[in-house]
Backbone as CSV, one residue per row, in Angstrom:
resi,resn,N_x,N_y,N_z,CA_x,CA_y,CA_z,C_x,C_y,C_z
1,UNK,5.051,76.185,70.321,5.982,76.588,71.370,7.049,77.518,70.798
2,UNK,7.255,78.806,71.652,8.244,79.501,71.019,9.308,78.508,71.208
3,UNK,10.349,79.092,70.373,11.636,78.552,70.219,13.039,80.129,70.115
4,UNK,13.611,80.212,71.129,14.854,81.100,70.945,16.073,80.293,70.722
5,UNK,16.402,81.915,69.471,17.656,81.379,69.544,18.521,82.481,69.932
6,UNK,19.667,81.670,70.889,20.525,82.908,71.474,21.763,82.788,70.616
7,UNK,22.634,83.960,70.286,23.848,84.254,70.275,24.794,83.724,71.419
8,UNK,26.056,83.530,71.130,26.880,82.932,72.167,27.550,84.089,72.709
9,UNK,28.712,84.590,71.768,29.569,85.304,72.663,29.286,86.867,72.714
10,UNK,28.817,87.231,73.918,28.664,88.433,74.603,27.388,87.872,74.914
11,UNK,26.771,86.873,74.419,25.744,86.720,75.205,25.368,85.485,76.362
12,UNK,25.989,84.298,76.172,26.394,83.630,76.898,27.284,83.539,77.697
13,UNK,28.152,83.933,77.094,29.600,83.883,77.153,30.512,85.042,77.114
14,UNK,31.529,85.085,78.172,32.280,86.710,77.717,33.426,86.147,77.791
15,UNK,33.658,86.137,75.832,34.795,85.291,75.539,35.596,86.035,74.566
16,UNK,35.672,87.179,75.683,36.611,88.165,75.119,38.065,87.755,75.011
17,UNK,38.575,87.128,76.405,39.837,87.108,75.944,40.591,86.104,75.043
18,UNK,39.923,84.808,74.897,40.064,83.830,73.909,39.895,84.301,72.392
19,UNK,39.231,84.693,72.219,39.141,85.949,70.592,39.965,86.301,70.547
20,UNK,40.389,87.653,71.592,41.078,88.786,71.183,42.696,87.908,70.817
21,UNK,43.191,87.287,72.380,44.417,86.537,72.116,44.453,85.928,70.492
22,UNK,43.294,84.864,69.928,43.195,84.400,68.664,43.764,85.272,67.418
23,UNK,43.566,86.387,67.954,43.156,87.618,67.063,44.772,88.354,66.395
24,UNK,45.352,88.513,67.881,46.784,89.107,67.822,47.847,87.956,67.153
25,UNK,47.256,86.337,67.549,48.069,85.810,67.244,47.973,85.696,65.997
26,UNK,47.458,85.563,65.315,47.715,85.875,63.617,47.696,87.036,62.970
27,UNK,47.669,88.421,63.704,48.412,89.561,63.365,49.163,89.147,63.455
28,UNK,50.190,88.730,64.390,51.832,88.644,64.564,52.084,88.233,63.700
29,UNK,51.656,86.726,63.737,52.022,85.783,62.139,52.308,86.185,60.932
30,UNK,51.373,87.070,60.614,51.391,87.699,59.303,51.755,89.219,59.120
31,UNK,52.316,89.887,60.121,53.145,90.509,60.289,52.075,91.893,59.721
32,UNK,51.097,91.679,60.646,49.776,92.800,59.877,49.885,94.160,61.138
33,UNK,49.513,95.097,60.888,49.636,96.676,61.992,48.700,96.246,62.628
34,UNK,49.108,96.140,64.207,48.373,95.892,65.356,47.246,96.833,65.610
35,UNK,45.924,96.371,66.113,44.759,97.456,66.175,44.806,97.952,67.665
36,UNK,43.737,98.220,68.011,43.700,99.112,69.969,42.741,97.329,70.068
37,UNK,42.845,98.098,71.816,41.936,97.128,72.007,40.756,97.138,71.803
38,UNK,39.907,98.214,71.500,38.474,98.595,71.277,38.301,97.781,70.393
39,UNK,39.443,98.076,69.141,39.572,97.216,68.075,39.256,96.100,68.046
40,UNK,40.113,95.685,68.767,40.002,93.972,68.610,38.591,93.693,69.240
41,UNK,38.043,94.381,69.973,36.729,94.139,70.807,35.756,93.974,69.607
42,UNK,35.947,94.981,68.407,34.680,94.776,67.477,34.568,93.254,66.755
43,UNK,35.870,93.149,66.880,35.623,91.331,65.772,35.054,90.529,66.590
44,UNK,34.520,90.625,67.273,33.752,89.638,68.603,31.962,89.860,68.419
45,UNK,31.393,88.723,67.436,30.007,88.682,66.987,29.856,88.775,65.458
46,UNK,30.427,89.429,64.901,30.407,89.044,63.453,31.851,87.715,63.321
47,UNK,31.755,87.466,61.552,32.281,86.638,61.401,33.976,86.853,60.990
48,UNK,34.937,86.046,61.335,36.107,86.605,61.390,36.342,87.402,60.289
49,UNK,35.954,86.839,59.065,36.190,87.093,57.443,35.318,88.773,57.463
50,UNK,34.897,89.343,57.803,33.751,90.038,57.795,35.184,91.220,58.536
51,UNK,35.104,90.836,59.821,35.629,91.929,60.136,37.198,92.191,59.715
52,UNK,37.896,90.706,59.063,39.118,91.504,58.406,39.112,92.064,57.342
53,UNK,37.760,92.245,56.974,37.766,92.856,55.338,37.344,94.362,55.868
54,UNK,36.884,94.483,56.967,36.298,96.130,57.360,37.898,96.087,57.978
55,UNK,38.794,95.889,58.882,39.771,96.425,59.546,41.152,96.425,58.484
56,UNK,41.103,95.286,57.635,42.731,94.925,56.808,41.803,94.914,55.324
57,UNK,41.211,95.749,54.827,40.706,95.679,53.419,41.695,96.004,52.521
58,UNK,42.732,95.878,52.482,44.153,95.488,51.420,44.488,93.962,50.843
59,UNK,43.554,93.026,52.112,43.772,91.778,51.879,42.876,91.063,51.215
60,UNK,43.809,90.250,50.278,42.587,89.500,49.441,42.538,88.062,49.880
61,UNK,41.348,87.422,49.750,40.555,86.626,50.153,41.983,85.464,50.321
62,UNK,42.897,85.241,49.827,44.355,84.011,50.070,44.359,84.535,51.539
63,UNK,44.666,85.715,51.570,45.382,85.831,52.652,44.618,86.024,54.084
64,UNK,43.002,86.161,53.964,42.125,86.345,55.193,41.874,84.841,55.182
65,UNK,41.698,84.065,54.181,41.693,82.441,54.800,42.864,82.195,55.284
66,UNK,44.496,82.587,55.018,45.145,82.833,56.140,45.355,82.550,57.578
67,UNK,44.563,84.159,57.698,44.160,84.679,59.216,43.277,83.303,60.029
68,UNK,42.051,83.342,59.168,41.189,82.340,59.820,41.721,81.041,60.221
69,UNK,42.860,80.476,58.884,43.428,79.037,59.490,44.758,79.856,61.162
70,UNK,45.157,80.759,60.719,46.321,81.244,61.815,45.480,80.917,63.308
71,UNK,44.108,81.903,63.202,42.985,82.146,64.293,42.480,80.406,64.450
72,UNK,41.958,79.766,64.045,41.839,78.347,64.775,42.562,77.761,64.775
73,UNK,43.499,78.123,64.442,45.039,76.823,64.540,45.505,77.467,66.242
74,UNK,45.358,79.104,66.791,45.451,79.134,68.228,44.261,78.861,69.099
75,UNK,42.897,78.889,68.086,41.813,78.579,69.042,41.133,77.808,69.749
76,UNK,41.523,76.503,68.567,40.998,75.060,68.692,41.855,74.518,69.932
77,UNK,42.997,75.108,69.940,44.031,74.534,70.948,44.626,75.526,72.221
78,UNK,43.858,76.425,72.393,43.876,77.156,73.560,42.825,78.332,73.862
79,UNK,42.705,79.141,73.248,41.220,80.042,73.237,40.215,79.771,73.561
80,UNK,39.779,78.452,73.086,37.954,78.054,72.967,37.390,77.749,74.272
81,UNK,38.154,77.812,75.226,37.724,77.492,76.575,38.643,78.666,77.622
82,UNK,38.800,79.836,76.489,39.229,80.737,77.343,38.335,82.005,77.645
83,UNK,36.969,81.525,78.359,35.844,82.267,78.677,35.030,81.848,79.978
84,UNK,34.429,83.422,79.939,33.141,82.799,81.358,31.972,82.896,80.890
85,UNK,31.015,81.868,81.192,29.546,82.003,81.567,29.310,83.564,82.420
86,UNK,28.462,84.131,81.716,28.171,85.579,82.025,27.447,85.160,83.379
87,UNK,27.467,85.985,85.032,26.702,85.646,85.834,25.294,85.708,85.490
88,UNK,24.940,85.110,86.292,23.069,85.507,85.629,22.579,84.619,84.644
89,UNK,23.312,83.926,84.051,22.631,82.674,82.561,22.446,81.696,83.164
90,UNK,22.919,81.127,83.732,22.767,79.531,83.652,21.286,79.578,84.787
91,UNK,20.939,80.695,85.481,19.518,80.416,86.581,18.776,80.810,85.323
92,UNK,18.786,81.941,84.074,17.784,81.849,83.336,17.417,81.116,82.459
93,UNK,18.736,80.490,82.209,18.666,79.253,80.957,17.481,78.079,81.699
94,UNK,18.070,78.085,82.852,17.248,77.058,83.626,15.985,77.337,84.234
95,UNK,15.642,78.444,84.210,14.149,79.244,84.222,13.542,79.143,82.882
96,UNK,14.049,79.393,81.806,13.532,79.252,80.357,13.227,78.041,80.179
97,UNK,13.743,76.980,80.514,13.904,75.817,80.220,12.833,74.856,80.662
98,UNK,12.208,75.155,81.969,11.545,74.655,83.151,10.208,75.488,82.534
99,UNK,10.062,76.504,81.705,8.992,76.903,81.331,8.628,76.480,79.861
100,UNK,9.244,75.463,79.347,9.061,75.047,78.158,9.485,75.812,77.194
101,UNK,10.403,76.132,77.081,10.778,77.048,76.061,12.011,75.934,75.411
102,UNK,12.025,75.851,73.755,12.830,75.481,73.196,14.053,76.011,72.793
103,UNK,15.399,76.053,73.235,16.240,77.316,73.498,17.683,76.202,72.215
104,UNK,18.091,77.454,71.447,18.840,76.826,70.646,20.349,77.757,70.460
105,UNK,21.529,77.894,70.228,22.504,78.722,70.028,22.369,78.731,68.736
106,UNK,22.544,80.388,67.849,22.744,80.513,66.855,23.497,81.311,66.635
107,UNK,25.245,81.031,66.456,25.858,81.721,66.576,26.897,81.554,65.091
108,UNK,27.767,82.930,64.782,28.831,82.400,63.782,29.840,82.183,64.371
109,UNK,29.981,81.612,65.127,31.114,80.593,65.542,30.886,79.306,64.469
110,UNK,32.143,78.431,63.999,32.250,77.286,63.646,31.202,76.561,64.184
111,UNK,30.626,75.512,63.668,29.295,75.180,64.230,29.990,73.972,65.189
112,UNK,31.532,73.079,64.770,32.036,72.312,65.642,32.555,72.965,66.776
113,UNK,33.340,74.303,66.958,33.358,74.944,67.993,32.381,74.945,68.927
114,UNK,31.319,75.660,68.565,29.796,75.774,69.430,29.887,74.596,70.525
115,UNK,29.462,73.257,69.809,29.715,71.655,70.038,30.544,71.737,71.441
116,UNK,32.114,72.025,71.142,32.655,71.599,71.635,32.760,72.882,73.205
117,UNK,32.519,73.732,73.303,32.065,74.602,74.059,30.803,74.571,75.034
118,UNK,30.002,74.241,74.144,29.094,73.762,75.068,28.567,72.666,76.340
119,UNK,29.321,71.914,75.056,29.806,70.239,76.314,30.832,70.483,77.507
120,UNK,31.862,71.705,77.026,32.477,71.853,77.768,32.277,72.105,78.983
121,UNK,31.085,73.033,78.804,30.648,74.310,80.389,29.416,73.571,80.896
122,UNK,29.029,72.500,80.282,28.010,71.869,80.112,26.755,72.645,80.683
123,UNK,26.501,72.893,79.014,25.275,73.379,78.690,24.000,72.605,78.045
124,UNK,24.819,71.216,77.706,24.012,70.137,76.609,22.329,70.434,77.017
125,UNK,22.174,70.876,78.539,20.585,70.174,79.088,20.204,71.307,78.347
126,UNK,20.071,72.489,78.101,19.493,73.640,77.633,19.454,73.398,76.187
127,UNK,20.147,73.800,75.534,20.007,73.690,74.334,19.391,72.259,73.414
128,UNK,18.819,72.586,72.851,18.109,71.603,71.568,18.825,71.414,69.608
129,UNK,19.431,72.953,70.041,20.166,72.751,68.679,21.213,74.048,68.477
130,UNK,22.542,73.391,68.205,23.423,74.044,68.063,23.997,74.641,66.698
131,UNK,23.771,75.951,66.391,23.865,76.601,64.797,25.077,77.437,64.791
132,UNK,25.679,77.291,63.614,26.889,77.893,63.471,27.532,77.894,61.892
133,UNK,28.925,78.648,61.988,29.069,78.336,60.428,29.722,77.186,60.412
134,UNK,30.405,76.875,59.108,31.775,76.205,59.026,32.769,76.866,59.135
135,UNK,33.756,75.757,59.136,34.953,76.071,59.898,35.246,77.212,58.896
136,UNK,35.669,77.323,57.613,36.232,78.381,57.191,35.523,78.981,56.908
137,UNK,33.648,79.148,57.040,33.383,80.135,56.754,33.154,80.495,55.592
138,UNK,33.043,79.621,54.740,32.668,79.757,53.416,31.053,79.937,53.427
139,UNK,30.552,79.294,54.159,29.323,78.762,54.169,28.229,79.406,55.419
140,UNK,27.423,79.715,55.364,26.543,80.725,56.647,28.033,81.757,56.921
141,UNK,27.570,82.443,56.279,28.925,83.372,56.775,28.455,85.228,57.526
142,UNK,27.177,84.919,58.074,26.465,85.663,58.399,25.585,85.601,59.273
143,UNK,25.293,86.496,60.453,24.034,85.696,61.577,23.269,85.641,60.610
144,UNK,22.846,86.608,59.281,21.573,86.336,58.843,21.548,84.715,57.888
145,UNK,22.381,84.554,57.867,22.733,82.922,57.096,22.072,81.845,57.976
146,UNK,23.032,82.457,59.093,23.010,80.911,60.554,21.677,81.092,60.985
147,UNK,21.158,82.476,60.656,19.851,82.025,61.664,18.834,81.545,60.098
148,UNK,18.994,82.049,59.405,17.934,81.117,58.386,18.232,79.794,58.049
149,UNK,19.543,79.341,58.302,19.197,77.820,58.690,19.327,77.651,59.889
150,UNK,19.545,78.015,61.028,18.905,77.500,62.197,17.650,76.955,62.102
151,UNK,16.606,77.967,61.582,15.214,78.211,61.773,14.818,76.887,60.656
152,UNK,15.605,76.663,59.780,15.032,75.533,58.933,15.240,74.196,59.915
153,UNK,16.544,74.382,60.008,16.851,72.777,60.924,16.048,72.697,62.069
154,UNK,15.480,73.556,62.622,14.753,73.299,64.006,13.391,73.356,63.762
155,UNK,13.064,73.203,62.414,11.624,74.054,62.357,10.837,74.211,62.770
156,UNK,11.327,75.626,62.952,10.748,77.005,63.626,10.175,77.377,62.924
157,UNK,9.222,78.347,62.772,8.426,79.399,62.253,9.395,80.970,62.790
158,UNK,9.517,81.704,62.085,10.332,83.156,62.382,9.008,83.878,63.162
159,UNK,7.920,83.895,62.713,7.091,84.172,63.513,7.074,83.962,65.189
160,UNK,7.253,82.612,65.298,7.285,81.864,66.713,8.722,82.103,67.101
161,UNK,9.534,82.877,66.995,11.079,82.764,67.629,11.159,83.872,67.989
162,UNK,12.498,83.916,68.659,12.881,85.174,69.214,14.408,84.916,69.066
163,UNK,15.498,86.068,68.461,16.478,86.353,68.915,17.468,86.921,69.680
164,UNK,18.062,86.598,70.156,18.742,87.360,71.246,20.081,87.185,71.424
165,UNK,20.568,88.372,71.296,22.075,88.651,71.029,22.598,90.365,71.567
166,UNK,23.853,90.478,71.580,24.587,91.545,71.577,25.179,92.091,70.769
167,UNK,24.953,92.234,69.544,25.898,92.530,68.553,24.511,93.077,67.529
168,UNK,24.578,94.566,66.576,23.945,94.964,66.005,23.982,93.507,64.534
169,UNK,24.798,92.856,64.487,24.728,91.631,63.418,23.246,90.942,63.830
170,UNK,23.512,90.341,65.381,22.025,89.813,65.760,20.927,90.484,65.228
171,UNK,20.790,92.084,65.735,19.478,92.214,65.616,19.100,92.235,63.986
172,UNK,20.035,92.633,63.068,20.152,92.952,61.530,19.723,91.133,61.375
173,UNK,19.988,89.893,61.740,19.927,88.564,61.003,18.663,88.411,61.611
174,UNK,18.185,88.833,62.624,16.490,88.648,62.978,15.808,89.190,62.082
175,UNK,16.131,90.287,61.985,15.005,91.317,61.158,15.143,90.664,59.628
176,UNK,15.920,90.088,59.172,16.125,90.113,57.937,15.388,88.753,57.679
177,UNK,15.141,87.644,58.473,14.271,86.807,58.780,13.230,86.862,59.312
178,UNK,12.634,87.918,59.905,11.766,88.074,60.286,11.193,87.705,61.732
179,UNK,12.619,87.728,62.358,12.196,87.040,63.746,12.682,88.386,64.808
180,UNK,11.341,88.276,65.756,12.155,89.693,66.464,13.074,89.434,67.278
181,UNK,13.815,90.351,67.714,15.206,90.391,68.300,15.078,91.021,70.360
182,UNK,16.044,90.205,70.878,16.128,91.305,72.304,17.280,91.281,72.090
183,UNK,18.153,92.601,72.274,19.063,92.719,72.280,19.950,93.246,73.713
184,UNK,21.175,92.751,74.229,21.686,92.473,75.815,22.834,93.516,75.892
185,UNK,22.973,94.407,76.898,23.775,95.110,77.137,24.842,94.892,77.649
186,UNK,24.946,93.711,78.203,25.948,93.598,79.166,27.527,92.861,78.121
187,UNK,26.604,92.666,77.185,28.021,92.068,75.946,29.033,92.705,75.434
188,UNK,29.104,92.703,74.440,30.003,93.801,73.083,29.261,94.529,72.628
189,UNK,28.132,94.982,72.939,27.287,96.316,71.793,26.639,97.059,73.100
190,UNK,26.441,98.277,72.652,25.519,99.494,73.503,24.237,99.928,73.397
191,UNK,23.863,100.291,73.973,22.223,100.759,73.291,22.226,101.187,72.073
192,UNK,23.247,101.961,71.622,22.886,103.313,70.389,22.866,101.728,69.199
193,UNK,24.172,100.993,69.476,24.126,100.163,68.043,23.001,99.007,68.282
194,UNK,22.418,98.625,69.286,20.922,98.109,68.978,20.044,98.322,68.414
195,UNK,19.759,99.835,69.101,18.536,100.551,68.723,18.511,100.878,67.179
196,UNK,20.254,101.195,66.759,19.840,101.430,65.414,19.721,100.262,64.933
197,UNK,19.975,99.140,65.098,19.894,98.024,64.245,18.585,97.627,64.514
198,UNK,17.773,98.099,65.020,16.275,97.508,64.838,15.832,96.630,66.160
199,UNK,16.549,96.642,67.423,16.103,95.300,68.425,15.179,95.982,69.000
200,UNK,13.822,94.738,69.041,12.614,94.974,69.022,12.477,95.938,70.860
201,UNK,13.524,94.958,71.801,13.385,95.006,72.993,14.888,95.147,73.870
202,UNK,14.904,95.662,74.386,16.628,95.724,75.275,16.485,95.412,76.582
203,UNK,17.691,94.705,76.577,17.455,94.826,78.502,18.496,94.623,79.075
204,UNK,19.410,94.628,80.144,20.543,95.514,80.885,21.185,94.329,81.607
205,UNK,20.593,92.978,81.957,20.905,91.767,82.522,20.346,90.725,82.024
206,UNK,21.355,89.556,82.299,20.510,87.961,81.893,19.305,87.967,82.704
207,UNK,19.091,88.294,83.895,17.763,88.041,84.500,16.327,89.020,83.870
208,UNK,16.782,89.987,82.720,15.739,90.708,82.660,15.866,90.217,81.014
209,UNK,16.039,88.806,80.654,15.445,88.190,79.660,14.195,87.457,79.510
210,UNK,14.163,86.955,80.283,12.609,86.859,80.546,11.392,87.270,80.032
211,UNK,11.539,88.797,81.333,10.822,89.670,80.730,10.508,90.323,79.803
212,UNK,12.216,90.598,78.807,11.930,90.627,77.567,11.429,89.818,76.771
213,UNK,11.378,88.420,77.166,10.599,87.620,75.876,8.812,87.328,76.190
214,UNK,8.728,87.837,77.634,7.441,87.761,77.685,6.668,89.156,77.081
215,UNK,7.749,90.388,76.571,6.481,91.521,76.855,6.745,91.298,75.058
216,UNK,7.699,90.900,74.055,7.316,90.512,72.467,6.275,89.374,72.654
217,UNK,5.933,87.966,73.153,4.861,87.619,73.618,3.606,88.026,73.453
218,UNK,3.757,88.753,74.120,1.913,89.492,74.413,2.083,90.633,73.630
219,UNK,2.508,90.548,72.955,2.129,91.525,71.837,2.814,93.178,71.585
220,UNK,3.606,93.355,72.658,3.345,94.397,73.041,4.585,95.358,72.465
221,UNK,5.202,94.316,71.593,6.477,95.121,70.575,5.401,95.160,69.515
222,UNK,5.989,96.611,68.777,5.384,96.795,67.193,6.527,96.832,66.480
């Protein structure tokens, strides 16, 4: 039985403004030069540590664990439930689901975050297994991390999976495992940064996931 694993935010979830807020509030804190908003839009799918080393690369590793304790010290306690279910998921989750498909989140979010998010919007019936990093991030600090142990803890075959995400990170941690990728427009990424990152398949809505996982299926991605 295939088994997917989805990305959360931009793909479940458009949990833009719980990030971004996370985001400013430990700029302020640490008294760091405020970015645009585009800006802040990119740290949304990779891992926090990741993108303060591409945006604040002056800072050394004291001070981005920092950020990260600043960022869940506002997230855990107001952010993490400051999002929507994208329209369109929860009839396909529940179409995927009803067709036997084993559907898992593999996201770098904190893997207790995930947890506690999910129960929240209650998603528990869909999912089978919830992947993520640790809290600081020491550890899977990469989709390509989270999804190679996803794929161990659920065992999966990379062959038999599919990923699916919005963020050129997704399609780069599929490929690098060997699992093909659909990659979703309606998130944080565009066609151009899919396509270059390798996603096998694209498609423009939650309802035209499906179809993307039926036409890698039958063969019909090379």
């Amino acid at each position: 039985m295939t088994q997917l694993f989805f990305d959360f935010d931009g793909t479940i979830a458009n949990s833009e403004q719980g990030i971004v807020a996370g985001i400013k509030y430990f700029v302020k804190k640490m008294q760091l030069t405020p970015l645009t908003n585009d800006q802040y839009r990119l740290f949304i799918g990779p891992t926090l540590s990741a993108s303060m080393h591409q945006f604040y690369p002056t800072l050394d590793n004291t001070a981005v664990k920092q950020a990260i304790d600043l960022y869940q010290e506002y997230y855990a306690d107001q952010g993490i439930f400051e999002m929507q279910i994208y329209p369109g998921v929860i009839p396909v989750l529940q179409q995927l689901h009803a067709a036997g498909f084993t559907m898992n989140v593999a996201s770098t979010k904190p893997e207790a975050m995930i947890d506690r998010i999910v129960q929240h919007f209650d998603l528990n019936p869909y999912f089978s297994g919830l992947y993520g990093a640790t809290m600081d991030e020491s550890i899977r600090s990469s989709k390509t991390d989270v999804l190679a142990y996803a794929l161990k803890e659920a065992d999966a075959a990379a062959s038999n999976s599919i990923m699916i995400g919005d963020r050129n990170t997704d399609m780069i941690g599929g490929r690098a495992n060997g699992v093909p990728t659909i990659g979703v427009l309606y998130g944080f990424g565009d066609r151009s940064e899919l396509s270059a990152a390798g996603a096998n398949v694209i498609v423009s809505q939650p309802r035209d996931i499906p179809a993307g996982i039926e036409e890698i299926l039958v063969g019909s991605v090379k």
